[in-house]
TORPA-4810 file (N, C-alpha, C, O; in nm, 3 decimals):
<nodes>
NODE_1_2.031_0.181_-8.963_2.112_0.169_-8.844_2.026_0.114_-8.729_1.906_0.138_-8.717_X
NODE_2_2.100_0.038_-8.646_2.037_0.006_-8.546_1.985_0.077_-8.423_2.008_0.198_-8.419_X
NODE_3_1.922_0.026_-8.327_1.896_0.108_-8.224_2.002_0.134_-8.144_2.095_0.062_-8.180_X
NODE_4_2.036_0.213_-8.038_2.183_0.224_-7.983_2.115_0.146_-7.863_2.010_0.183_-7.811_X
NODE_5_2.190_0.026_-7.823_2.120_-0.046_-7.707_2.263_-0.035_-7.588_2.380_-0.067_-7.609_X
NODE_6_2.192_0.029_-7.449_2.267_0.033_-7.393_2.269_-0.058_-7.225_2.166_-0.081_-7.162_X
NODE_7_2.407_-0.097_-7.179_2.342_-0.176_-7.047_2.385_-0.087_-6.929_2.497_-0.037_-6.925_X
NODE_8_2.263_-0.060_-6.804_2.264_0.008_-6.689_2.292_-0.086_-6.558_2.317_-0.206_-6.569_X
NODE_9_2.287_-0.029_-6.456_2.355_-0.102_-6.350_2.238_-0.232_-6.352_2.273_-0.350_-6.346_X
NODE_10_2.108_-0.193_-6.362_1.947_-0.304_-6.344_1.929_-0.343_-6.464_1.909_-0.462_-6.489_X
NODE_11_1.935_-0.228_-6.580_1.839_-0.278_-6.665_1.942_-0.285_-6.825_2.064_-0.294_-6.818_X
NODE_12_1.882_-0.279_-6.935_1.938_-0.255_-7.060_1.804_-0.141_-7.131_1.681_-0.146_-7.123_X
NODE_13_1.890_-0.052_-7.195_1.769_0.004_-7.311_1.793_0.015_-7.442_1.911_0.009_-7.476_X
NODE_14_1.718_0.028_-7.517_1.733_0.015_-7.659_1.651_0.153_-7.688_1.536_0.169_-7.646_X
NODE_15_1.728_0.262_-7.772_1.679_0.371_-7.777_1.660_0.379_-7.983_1.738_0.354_-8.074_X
NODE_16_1.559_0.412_-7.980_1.545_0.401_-8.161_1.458_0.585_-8.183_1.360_0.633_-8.125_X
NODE_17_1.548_0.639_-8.287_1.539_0.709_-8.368_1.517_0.728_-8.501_1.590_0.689_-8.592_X
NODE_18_1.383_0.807_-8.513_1.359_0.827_-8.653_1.282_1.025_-8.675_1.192_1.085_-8.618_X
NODE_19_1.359_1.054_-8.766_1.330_1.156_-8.787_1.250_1.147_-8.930_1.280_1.101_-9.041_X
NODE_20_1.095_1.236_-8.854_1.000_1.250_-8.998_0.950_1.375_-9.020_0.910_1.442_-8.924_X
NODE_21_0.944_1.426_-9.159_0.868_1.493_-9.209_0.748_1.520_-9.212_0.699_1.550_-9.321_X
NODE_22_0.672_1.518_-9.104_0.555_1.530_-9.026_0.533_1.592_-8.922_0.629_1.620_-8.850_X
NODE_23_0.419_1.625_-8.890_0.417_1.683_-8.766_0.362_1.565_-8.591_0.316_1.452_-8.573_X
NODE_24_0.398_1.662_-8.516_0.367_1.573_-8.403_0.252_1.501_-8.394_0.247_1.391_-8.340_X
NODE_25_0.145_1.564_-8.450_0.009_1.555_-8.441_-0.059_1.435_-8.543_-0.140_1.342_-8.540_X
NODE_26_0.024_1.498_-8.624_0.035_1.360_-8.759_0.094_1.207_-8.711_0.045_1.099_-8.744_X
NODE_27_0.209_1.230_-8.628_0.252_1.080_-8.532_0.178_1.047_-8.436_0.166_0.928_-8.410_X
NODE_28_0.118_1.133_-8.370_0.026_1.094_-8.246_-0.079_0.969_-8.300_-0.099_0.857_-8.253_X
NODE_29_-0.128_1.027_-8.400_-0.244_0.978_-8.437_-0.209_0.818_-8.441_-0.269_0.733_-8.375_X
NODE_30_-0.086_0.792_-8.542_-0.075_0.646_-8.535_-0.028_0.569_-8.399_-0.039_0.449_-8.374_X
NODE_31_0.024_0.667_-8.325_0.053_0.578_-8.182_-0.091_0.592_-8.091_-0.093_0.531_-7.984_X
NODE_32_-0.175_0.647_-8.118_-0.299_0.637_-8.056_-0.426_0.615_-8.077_-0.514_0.597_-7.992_X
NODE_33_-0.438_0.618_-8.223_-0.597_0.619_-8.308_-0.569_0.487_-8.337_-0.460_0.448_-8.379_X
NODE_34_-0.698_0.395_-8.309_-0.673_0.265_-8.329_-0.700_0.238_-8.479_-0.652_0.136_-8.529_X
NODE_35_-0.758_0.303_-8.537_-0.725_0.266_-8.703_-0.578_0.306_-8.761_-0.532_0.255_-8.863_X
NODE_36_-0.530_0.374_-8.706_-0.396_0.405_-8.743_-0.334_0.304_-8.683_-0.280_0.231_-8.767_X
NODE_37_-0.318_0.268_-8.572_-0.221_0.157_-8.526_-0.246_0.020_-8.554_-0.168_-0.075_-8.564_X
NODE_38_-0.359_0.027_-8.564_-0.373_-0.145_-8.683_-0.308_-0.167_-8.836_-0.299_-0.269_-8.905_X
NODE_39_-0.264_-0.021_-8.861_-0.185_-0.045_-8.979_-0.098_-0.050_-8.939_-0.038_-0.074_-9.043_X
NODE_40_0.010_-0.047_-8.834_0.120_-0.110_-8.859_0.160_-0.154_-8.738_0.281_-0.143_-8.721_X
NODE_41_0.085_-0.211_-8.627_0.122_-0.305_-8.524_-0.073_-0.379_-8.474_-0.139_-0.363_-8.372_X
NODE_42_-0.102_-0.455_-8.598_-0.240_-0.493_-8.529_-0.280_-0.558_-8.429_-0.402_-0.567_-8.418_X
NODE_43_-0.204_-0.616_-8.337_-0.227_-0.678_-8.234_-0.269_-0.580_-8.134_-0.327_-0.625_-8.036_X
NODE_44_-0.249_-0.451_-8.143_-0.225_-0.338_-8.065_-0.355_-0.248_-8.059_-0.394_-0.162_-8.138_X
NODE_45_-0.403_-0.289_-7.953_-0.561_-0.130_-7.936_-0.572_-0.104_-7.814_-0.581_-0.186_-7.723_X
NODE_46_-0.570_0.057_-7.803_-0.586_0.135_-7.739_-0.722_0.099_-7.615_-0.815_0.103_-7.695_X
NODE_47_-0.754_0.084_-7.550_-0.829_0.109_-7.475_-0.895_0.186_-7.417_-1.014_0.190_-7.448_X
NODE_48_-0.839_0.287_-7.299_-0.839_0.394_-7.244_-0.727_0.490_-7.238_-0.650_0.488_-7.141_X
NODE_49_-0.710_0.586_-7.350_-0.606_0.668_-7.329_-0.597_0.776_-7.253_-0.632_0.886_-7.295_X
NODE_50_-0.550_0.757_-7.134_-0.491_0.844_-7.032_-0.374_0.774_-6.938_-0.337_0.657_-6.955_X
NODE_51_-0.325_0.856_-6.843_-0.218_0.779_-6.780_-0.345_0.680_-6.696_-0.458_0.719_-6.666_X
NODE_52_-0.291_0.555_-6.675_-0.323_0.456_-6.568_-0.401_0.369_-6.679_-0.400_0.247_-6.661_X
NODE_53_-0.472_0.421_-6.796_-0.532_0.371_-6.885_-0.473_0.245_-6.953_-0.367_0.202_-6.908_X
NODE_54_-0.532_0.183_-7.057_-0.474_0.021_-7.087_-0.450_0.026_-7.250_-0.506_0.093_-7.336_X
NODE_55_-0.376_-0.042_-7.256_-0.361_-0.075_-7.425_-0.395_-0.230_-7.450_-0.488_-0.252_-7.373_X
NODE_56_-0.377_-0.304_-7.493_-0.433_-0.449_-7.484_-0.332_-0.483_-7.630_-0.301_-0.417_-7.730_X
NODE_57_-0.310_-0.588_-7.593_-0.177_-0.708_-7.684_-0.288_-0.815_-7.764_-0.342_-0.879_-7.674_X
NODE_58_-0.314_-0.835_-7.829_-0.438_-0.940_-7.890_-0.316_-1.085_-7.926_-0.236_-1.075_-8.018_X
NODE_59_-0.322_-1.184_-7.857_-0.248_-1.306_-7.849_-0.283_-1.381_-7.955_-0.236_-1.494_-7.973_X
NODE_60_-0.359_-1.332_-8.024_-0.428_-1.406_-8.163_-0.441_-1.559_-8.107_-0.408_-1.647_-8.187_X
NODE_61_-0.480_-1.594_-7.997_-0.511_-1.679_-7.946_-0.650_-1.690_-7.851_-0.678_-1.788_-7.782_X
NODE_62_-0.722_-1.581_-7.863_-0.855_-1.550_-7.774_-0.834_-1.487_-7.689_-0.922_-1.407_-7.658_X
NODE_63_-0.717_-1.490_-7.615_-0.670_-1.399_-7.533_-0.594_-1.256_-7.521_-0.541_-1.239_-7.631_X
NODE_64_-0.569_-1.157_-7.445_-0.570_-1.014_-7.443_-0.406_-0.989_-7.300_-0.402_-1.030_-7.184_X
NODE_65_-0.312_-0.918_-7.370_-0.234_-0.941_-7.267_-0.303_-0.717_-7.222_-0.337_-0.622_-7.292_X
NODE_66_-0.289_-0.738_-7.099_-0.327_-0.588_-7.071_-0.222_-0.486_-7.018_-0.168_-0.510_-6.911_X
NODE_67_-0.194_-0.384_-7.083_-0.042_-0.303_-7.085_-0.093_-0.195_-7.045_-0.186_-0.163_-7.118_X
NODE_68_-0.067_-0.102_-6.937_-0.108_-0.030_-6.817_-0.001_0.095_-6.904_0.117_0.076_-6.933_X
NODE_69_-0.079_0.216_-6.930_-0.025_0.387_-6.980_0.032_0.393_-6.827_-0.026_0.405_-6.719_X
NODE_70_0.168_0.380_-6.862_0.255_0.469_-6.688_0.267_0.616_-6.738_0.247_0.695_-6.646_X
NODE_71_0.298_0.687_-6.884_0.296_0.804_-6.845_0.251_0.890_-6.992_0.325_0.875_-7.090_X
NODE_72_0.129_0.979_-7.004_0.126_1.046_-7.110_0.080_1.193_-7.133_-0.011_1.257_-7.081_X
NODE_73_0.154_1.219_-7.212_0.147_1.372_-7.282_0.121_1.401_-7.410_0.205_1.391_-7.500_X
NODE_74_0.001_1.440_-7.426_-0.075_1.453_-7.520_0.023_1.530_-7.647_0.088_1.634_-7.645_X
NODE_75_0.000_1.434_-7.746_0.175_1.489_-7.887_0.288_1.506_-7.805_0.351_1.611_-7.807_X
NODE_76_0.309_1.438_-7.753_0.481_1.454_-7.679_0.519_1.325_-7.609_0.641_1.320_-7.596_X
NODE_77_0.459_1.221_-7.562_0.492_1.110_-7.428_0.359_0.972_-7.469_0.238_0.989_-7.485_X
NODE_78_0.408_0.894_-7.473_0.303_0.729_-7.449_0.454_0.668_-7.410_0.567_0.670_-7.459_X
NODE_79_0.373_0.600_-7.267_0.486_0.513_-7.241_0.400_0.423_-7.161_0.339_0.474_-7.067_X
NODE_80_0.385_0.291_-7.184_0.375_0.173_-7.139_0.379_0.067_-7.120_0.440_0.017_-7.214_X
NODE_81_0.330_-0.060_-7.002_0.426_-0.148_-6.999_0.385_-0.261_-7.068_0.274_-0.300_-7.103_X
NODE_82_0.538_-0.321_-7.088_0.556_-0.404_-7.199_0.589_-0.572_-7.139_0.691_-0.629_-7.178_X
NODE_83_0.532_-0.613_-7.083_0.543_-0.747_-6.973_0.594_-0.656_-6.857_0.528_-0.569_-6.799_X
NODE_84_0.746_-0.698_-6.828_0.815_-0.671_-6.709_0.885_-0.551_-6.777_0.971_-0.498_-6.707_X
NODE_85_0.861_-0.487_-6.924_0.925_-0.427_-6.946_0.873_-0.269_-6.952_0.803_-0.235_-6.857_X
NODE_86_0.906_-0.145_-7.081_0.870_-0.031_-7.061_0.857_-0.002_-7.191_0.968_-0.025_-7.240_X
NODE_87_0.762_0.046_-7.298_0.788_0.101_-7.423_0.757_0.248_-7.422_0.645_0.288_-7.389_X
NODE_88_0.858_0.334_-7.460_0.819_0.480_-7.437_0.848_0.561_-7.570_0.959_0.563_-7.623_X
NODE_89_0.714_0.640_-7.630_0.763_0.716_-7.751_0.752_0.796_-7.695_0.674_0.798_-7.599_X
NODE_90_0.871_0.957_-7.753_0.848_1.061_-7.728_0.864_1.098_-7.842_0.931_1.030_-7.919_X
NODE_91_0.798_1.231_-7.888_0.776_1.311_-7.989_0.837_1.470_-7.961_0.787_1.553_-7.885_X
NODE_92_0.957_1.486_-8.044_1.076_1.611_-8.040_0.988_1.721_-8.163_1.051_1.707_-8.268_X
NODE_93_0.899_1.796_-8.180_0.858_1.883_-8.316_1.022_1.959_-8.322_1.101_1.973_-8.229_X
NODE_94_1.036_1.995_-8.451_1.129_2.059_-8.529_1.147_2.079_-8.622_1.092_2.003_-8.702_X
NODE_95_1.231_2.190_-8.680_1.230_2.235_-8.836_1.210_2.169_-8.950_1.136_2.207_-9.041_X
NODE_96_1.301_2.035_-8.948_1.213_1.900_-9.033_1.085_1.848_-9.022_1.040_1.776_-9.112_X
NODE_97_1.000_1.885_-8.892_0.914_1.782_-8.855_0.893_1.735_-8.722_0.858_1.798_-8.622_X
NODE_98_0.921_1.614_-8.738_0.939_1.583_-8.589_1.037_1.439_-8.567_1.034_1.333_-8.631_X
NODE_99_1.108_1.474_-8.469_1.178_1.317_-8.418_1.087_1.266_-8.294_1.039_1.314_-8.191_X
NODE_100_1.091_1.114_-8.376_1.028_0.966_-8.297_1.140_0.943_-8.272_1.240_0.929_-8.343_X
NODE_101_1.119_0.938_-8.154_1.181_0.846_-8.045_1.114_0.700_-7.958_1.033_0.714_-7.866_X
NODE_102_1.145_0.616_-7.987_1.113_0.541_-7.895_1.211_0.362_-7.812_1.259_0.257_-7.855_X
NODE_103_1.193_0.425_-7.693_1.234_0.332_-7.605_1.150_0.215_-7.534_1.032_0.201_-7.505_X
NODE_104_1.262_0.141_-7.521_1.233_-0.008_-7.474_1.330_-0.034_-7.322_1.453_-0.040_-7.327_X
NODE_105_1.261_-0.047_-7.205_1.396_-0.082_-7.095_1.373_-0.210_-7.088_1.258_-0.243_-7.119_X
NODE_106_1.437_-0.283_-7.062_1.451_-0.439_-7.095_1.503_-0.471_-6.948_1.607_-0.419_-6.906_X
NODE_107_1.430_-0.555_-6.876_1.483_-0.570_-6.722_1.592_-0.711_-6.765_1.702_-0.733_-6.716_X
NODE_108_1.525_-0.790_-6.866_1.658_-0.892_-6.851_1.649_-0.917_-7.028_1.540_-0.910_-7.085_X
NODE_109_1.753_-0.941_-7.089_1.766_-1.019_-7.205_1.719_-1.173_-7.209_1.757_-1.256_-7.127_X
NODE_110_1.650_-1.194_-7.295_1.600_-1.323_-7.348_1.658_-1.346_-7.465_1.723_-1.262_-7.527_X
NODE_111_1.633_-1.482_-7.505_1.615_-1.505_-7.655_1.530_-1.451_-7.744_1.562_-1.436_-7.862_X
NODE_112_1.414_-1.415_-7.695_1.322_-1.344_-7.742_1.371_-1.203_-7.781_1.365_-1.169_-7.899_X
NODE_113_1.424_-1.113_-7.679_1.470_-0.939_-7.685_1.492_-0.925_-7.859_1.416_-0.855_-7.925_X
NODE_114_1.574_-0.979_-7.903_1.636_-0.938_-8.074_1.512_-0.963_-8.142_1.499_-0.894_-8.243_X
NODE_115_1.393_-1.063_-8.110_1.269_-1.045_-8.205_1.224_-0.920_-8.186_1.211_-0.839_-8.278_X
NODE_116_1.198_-0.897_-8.069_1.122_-0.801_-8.026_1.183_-0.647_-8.058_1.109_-0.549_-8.050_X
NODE_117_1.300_-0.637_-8.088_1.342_-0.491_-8.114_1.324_-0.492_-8.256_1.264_-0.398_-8.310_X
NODE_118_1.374_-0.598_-8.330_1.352_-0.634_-8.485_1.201_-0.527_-8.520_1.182_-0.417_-8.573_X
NODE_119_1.110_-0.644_-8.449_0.991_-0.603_-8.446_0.956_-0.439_-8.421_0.869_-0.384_-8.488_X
NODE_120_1.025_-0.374_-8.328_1.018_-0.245_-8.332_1.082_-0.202_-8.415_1.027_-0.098_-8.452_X
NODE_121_1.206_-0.228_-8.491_1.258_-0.157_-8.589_1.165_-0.106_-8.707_1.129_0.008_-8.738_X
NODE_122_1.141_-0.226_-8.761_1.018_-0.252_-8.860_0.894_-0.173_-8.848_0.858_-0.109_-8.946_X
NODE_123_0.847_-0.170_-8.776_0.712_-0.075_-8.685_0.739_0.048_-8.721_0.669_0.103_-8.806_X
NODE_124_0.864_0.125_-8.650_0.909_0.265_-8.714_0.953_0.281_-8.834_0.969_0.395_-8.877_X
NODE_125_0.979_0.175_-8.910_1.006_0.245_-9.086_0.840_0.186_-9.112_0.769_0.267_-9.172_X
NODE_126_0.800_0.108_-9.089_0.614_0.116_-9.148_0.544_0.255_-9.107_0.467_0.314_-9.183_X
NODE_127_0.585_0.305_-8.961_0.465_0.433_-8.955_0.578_0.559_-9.027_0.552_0.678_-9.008_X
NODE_128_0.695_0.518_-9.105_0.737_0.623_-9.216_0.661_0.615_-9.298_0.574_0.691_-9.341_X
NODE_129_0.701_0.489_-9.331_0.624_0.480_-9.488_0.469_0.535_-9.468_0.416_0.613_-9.547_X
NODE_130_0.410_0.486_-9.361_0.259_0.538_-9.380_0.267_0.648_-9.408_0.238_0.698_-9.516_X
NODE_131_0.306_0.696_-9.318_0.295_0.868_-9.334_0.354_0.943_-9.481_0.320_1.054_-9.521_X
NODE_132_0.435_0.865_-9.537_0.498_0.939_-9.611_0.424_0.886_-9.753_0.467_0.919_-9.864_X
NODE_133_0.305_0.798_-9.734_0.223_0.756_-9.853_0.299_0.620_-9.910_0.251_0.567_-10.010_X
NODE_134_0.387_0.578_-9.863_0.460_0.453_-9.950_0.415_0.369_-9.903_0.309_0.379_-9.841_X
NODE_135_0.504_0.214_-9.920_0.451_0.079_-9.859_0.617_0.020_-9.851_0.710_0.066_-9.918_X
NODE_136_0.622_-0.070_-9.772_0.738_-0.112_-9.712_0.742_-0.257_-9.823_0.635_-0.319_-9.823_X
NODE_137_0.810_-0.293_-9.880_0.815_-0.390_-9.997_0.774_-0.539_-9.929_0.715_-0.618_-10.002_X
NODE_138_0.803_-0.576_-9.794_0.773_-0.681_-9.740_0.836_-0.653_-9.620_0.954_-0.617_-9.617_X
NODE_139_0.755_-0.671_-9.504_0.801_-0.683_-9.334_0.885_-0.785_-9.329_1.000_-0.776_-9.287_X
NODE_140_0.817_-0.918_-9.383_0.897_-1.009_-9.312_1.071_-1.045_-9.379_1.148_-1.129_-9.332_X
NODE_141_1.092_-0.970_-9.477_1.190_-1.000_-9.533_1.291_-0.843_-9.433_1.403_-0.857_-9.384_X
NODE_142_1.242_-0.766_-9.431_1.283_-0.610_-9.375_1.335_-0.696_-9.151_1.431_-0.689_-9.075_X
NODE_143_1.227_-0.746_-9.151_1.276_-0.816_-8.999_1.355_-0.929_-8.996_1.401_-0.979_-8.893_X
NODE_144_1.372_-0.971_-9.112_1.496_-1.089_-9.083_1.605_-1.019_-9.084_1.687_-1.056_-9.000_X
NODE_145_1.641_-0.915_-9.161_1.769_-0.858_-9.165_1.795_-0.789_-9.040_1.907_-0.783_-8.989_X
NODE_146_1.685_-0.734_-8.988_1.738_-0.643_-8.893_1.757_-0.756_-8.769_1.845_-0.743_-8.684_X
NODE_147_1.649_-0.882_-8.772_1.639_-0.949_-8.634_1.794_-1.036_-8.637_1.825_-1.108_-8.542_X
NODE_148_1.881_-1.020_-8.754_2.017_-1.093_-8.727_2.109_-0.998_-8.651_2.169_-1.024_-8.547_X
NODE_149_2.111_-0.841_-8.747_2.182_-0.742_-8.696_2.140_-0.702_-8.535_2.212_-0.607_-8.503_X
NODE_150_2.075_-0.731_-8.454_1.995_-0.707_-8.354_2.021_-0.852_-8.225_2.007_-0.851_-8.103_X
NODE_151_2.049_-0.928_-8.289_2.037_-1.084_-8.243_2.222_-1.052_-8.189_2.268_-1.063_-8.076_X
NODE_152_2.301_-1.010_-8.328_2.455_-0.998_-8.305_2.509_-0.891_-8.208_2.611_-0.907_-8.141_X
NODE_153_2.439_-0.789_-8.207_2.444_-0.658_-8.129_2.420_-0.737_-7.935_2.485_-0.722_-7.831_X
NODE_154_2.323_-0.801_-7.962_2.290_-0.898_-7.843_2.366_-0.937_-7.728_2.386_-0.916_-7.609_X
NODE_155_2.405_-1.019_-7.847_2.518_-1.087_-7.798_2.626_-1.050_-7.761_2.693_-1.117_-7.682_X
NODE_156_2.664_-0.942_-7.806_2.785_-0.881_-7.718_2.814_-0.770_-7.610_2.912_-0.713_-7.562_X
NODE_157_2.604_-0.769_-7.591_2.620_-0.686_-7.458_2.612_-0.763_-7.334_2.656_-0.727_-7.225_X
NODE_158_2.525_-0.923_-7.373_2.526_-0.989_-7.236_2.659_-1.051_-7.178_2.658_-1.104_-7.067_X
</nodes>
């Protein structure tokens, strides 16, 4: 299922849910240990983790885009910014485990937005599968499907 993407008076968000059989501590790790997050978003390293702290975008071009921690809570909150935008996981512990949550506020739709959630879709069933010991059969075949369903959803909020 898709993310539930919704539009506000300013902005749009795209809210994505996944509930895992893990613990909080066990998700932290991949949204913050940079060997964990090179397995399944490598462009992505941590810098300085605290609030005000940086994450860095690797442009696979020599260059480094730099993404500023607006707010965190250690196993519970990473939220930072994403260009003009906002990426925020929160971590729910519970009787299963724990629910991932994570949001995207989107100040304007592009052509780009449906890659980019695609791209997050994909991201959260890879740090399942990590965790859960499997392997995802192929990303890029797993993001075309979702980047159409995502592309169509799009389109009928702008």
């Amino acid at each position: 299922m898709i993310a539930n993407l919704k539009k506000t008076d300013d902005h749009y968000v795209a809210h994505f849910e996944r509930q895992l059989k893990h613990s909080a501590s066990e998700i932290w790790f991949f949204l913050t240990e940079n060997e964990k997050l090179a397995l399944w978003f490598t462009e992505l390293r941590v810098e300085d983790l605290r609030e005000g702290g940086l994450i860095k975008f690797d442009m696979q071009d020599g260059t480094f885009e730099e993404m500023t921690i607006t707010a965190l809570q250690h196993e519970s909150v990473l939220e930072f910014t994403w260009a003009e935008d906002s990426i925020r996981f929160e971590l729910y512990p519970n009787s299963e485990g724990c629910l991932l949550v994570l949001k995207e506020t989107i100040q304007t739709l592009t052509p780009h937005t449906s890659r980019d959630l695609a791209g997050w879709h994909v991201c959260l069933d890879v740090i399942q599968h990590l965790l859960d010991g499997t392997t995802l059969d192929s990303r890029e075949t797993e993001w075309n499907v979702w980047y159409e369903q995502y592309r169509e959803a799009i389109s009928k909020l702008g």
